[in-house]
C-alpha atoms as a printed R data frame, in Angstrom:
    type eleno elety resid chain resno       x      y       z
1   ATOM     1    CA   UNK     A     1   0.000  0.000   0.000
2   ATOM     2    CA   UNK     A     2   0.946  3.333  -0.837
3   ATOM     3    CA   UNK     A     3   2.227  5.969   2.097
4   ATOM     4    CA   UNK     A     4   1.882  9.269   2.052
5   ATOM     5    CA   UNK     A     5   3.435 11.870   4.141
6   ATOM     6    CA   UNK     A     6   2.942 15.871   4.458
7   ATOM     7    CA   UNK     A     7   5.815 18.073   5.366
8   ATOM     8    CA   UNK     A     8   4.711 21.234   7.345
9   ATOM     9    CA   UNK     A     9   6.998 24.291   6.359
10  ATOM    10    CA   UNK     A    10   7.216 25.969   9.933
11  ATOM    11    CA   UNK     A    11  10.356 24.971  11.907
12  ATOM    12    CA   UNK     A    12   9.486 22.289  13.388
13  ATOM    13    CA   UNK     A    13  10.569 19.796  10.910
14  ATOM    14    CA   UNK     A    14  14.067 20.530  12.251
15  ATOM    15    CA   UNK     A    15  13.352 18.433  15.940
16  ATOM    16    CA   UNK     A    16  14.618 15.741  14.193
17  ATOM    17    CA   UNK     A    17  16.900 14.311  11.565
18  ATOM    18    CA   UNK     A    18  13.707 12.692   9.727
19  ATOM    19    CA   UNK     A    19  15.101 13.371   6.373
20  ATOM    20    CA   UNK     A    20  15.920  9.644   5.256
21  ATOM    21    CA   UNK     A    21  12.871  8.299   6.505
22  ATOM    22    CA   UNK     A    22  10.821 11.295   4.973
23  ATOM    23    CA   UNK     A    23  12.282 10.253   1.685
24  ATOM    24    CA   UNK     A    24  11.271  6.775   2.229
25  ATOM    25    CA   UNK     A    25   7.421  7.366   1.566
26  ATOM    26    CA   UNK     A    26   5.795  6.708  -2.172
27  ATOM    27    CA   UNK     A    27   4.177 10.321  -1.573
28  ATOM    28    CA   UNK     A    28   6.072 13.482  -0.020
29  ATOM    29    CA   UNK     A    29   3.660 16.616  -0.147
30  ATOM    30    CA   UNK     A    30   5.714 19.748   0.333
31  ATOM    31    CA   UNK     A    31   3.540 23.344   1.449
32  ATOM    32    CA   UNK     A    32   3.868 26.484  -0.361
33  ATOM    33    CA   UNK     A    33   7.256 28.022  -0.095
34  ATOM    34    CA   UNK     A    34   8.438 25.152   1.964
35  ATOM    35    CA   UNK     A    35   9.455 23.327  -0.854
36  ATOM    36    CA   UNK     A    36  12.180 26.276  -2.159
37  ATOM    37    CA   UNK     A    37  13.627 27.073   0.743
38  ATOM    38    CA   UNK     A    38  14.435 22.896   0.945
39  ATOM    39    CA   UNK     A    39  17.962 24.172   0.613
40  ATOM    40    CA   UNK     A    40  20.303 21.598   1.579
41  ATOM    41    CA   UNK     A    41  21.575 22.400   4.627
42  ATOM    42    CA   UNK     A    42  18.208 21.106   6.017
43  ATOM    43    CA   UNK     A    43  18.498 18.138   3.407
44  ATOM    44    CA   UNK     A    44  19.314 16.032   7.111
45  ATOM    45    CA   UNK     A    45  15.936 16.724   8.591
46  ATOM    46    CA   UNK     A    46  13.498 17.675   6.096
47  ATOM    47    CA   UNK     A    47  14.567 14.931   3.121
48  ATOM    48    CA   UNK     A    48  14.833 15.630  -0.870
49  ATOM    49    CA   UNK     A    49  11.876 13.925  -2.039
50  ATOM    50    CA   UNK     A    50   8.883 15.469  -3.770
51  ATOM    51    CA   UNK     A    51   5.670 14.111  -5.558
52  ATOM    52    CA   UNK     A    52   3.483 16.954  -4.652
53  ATOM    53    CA   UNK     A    53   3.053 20.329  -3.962
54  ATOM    54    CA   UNK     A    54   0.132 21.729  -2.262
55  ATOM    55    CA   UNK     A    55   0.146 25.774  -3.106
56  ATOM    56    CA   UNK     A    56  -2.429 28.329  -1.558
57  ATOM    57    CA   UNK     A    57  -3.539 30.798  -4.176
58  ATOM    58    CA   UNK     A    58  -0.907 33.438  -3.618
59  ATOM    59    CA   UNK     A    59   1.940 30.785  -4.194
60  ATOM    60    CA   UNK     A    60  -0.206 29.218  -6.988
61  ATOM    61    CA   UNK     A    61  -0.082 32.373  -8.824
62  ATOM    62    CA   UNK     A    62   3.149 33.883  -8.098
63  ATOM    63    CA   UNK     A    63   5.425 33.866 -11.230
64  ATOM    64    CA   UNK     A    64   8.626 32.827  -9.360
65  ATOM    65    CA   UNK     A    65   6.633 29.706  -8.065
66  ATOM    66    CA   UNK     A    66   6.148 28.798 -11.139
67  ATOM    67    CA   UNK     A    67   9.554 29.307 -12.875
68  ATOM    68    CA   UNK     A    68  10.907 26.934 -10.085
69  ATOM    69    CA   UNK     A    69   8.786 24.105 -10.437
70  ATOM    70    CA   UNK     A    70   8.913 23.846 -14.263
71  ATOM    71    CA   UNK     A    71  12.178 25.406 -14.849
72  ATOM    72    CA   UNK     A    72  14.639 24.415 -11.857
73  ATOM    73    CA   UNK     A    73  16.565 21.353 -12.420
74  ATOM    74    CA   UNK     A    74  15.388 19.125  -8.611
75  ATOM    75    CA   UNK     A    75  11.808 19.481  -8.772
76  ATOM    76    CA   UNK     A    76  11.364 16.501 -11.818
77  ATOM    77    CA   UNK     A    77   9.793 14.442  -9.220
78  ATOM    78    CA   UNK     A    78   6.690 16.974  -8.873
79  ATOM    79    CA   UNK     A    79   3.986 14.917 -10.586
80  ATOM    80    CA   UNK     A    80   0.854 16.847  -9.081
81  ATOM    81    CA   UNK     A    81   0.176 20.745  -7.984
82  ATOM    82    CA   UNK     A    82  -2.711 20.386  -4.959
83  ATOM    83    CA   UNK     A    83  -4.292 24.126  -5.604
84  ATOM    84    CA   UNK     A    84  -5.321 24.728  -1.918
85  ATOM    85    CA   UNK     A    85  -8.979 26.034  -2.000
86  ATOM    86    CA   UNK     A    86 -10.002 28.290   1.395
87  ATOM    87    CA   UNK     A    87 -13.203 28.615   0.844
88  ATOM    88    CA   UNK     A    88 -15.938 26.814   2.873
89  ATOM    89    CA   UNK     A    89 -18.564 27.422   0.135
90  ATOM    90    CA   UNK     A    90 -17.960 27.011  -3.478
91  ATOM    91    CA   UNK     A    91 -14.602 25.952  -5.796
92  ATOM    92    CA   UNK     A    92 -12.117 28.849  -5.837
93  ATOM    93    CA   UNK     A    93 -10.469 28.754  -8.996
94  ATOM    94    CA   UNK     A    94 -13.568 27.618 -11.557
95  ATOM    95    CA   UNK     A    95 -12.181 30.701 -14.415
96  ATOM    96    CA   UNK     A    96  -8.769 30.163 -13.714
97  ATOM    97    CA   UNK     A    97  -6.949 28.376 -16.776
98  ATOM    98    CA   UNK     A    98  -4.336 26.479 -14.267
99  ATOM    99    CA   UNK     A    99  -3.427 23.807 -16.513
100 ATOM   100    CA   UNK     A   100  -1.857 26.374 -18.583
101 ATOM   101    CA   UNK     A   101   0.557 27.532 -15.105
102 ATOM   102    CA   UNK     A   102   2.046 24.288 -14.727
103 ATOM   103    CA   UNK     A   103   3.302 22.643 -18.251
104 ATOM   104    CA   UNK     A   104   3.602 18.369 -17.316
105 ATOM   105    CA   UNK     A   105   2.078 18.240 -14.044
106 ATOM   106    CA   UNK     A   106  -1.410 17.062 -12.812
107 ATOM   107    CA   UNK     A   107  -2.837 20.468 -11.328
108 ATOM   108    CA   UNK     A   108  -6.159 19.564  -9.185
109 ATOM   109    CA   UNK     A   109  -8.296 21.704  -6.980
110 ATOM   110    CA   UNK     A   110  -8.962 20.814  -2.808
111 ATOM   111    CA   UNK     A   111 -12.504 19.848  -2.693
112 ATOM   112    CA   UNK     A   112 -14.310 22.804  -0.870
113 ATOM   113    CA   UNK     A   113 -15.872 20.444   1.129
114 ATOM   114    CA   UNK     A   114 -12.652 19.593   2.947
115 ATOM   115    CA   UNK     A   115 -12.230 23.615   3.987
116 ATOM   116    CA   UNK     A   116 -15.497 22.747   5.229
117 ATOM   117    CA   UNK     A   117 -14.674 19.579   7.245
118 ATOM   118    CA   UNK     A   118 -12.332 21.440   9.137
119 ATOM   119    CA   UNK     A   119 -13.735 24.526   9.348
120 ATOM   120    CA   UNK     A   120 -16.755 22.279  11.687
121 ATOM   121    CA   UNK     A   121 -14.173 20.164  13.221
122 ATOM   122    CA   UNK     A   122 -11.728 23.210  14.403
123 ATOM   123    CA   UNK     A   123 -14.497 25.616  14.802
124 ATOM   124    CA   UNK     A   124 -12.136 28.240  12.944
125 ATOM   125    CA   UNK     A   125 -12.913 30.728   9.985
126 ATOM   126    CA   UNK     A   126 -10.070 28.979   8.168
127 ATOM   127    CA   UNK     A   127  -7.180 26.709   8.543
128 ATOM   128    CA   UNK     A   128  -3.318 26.504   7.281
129 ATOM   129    CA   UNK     A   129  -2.354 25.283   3.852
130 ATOM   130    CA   UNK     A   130  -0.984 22.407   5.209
131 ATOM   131    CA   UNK     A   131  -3.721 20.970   7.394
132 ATOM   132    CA   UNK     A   132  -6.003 21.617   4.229
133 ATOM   133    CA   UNK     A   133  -2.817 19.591   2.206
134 ATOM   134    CA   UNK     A   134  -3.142 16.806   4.984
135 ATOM   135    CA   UNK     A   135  -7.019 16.412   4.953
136 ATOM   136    CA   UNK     A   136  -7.255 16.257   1.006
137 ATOM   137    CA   UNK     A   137  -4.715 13.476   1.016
138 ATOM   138    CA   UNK     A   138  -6.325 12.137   3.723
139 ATOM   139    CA   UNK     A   139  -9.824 12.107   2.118
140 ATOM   140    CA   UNK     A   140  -8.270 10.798  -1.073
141 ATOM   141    CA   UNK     A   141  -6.659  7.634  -0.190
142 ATOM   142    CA   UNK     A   142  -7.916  7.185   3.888
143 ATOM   143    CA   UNK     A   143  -4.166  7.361   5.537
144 ATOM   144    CA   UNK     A   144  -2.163  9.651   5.507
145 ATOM   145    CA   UNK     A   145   1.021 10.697   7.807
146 ATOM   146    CA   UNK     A   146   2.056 14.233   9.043
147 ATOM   147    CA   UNK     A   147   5.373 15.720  10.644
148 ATOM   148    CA   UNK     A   148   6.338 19.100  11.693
149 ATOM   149    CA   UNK     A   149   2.719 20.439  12.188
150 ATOM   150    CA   UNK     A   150   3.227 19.727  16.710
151 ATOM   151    CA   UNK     A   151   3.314 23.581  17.965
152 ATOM   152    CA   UNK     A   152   6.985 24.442  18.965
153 ATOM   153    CA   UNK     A   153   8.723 27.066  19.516
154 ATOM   154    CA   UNK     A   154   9.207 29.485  18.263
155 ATOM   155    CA   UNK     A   155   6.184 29.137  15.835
156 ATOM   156    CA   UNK     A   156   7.655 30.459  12.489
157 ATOM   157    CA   UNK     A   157   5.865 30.657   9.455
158 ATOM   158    CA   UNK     A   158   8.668 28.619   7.241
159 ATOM   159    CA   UNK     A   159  11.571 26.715   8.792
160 ATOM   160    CA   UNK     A   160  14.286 29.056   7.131
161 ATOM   161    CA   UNK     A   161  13.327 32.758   8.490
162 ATOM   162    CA   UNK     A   162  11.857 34.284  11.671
163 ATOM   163    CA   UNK     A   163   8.105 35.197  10.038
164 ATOM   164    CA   UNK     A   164   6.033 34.226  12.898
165 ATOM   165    CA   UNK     A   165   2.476 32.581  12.280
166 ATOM   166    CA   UNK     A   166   0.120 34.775  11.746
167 ATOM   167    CA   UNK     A   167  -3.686 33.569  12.751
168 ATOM   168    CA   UNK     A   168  -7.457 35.231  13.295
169 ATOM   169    CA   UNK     A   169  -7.450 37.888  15.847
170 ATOM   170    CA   UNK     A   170  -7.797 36.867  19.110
171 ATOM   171    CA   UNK     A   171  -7.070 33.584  18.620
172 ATOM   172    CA   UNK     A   172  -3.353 32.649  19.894
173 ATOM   173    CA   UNK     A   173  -1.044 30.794  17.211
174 ATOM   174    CA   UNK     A   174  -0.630 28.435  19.802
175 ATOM   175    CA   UNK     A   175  -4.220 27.725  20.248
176 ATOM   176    CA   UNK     A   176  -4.965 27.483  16.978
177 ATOM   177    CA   UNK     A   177  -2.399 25.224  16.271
178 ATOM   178    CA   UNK     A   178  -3.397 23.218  19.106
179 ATOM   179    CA   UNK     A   179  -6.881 22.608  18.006
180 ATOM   180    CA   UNK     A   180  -5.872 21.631  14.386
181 ATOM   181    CA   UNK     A   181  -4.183 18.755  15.984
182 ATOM   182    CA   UNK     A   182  -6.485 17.722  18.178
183 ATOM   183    CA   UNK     A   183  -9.189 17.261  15.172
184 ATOM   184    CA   UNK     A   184  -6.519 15.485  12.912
185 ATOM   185    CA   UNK     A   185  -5.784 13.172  16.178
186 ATOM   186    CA   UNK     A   186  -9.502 12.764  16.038
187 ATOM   187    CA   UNK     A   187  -9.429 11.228  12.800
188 ATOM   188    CA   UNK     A   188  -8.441  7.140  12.113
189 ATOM   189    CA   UNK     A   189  -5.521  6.627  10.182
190 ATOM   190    CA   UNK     A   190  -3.792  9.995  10.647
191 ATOM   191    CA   UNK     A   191  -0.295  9.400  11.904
192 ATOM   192    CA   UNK     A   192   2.298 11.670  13.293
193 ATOM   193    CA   UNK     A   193   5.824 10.936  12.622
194 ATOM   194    CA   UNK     A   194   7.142 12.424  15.864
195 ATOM   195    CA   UNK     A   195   5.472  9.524  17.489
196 ATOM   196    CA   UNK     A   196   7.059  7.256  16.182
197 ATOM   197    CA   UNK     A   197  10.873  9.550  16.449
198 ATOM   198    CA   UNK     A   198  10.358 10.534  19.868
């Protein structure tokens, strides 16, 4: 059977020198601007591997995105583009002509209805690239494993600079971070690789 793991892009994919056993899954799904800045001095804990790439809609659209993917020599292994969709209601990109972004690679939209799932489960407005990332994989084939999404500190947007995570006001990145996990704990067949590390 098939495993499939998504890499957070916040910092705390460097707890642990996963990289090896990240690259040992069939399916490595990579967030956003994660993927670039998988320089390789983090090649140790965050792996090499890609199959996927699951973009929110400024990354989707952003030209230098798009130059790496289909220009850079490393990112061959990129068979699919996951176009993460935010919205709770309706597709988000139904005029958007994305095949033509993204020459040679399967480019599919996030059902809405997953925004949706965790939207009820998490009781937020919205939720992280990522966690969307991990619930359509985990709708599509019923397993799926995560790492670096456990709240540590401190909570930075991508694992290479100090942008902090930014979330709804009031709401404590912490918090909201918390509750994310809890609902994906709540799930079956949702794994965490720093179980299995610590």
């Amino acid at each position: 059977m098939s495993r499939t793991i998504v890499i957070s892009s916040g910092c705390g994919v460097l707890k642990y020198e996963a990289g090896n056993i990240i690259d040992s899954f069939d399916e490595v799904v990579r967030c956003n601007e994660g993927f670039h800045k998988n320089c390789e001095k983090y090649h140790l804990f965050t792996g090499t591997k890609t199959t996927k790439l699951a973009l929110n809609p400024r990354c989707l659209l952003d030209k230098q995105v798009q130059h790496a993917i289909t220009q850079t020599h490393g990112y061959e292994g990129v068979r699919e583009i996951i176009a993460v969709n935010f919205n709770i209601d309706r597709p988000m990109y139904p005029e958007l002509d994305k095949m033509s972004l993204y020459p040679g690679k399967t480019l599919i939209e996030t059902d809405w209805k997953t925004s949706r799932q965790i939207h009820l489960g998490t009781g937020f407005p919205r939720s992280c690239c990522g966690v969307i990332a991990a619930m359509h994989e985990y709708v599509t084939t019923g397993e799926v494993w995560l790492y670096g999404f456990l709240p540590v500190d401190p909570l930075t947007h991508f694992y290479d600079d100090h942008e902090f995570c930014l979330t709804a006001p009031g709401i404590s990145n912490r918090k909201w971070i918390e509750v994310e996990n809890t609902f994906l704990r709540s799930l079956p067949n949702v794994h965490f690789l720093e179980d299995e590390l610590q």
